[in-house]
C-alpha positions in Angstrom: -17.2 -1.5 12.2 -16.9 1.9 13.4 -12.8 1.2 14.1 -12.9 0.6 10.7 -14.9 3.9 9.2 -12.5 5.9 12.0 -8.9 4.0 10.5 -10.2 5.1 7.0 -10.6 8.9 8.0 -7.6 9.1 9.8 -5.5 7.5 6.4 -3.7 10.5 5.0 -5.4 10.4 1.2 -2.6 10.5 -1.7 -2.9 12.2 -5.0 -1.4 11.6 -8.3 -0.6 14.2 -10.3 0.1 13.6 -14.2 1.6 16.5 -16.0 1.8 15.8 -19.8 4.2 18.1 -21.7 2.6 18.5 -24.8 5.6 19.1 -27.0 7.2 16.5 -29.3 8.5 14.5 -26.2 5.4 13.6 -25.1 6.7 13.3 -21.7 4.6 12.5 -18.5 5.3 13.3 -15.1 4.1 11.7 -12.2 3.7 13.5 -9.0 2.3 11.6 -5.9 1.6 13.5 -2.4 -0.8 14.7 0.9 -1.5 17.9 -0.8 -1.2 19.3 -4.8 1.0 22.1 -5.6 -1.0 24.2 -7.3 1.3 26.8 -8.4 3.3 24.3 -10.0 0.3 22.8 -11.7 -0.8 26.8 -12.5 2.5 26.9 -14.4 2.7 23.5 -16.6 -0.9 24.8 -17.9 0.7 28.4 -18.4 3.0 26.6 -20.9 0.4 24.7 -23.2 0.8 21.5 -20.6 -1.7 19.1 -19.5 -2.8 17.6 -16.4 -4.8 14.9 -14.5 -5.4 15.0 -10.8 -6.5 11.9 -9.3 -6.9 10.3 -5.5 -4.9 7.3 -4.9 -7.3 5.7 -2.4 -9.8 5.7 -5.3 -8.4 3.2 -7.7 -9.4 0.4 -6.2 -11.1 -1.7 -8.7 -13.5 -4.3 -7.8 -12.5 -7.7 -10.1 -15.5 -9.2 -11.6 -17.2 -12.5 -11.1 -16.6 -14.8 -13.7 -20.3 -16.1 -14.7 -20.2 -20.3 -14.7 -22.0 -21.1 -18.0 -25.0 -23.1 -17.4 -25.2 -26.6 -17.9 -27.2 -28.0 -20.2 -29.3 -31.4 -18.7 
């Protein structure tokens, strides 16, 4: 188990960076990398842009359980 905690430290953790260009285009950018460049991301704000920031690793999404309905006797 502690491999395991140890593996998961030494994983290099990958951001996503959106940039939405808030003109008539509407465009989105997606940036993913180690480290965020924030002088880039200083400067799409600077012009009226938008931006989400977001870890890659911490998307994963647990799926549910479907619930078996209960039978009536």
């Amino acid at each position: 188990m502690l491999e395991v905690a140890e593996s998961k430290l030494l994983k290099p953790r990958v951001f996503q960076v959106l940039l939405l260009h808030n003109d008539s285009s509407q465009e989105v950018e997606l940036q993913e990398s180690e480290e965020v460049d924030f002088l880039r991301l200083w400067n799409h704000l600077e012009r009226g842009g938008s931006a989400f920031i977001t870890s890659k690793n911490s998307q994963k999404l647990r799926i549910p359980k479907q619930k078996r309905p209960k039978s009536k006797k």
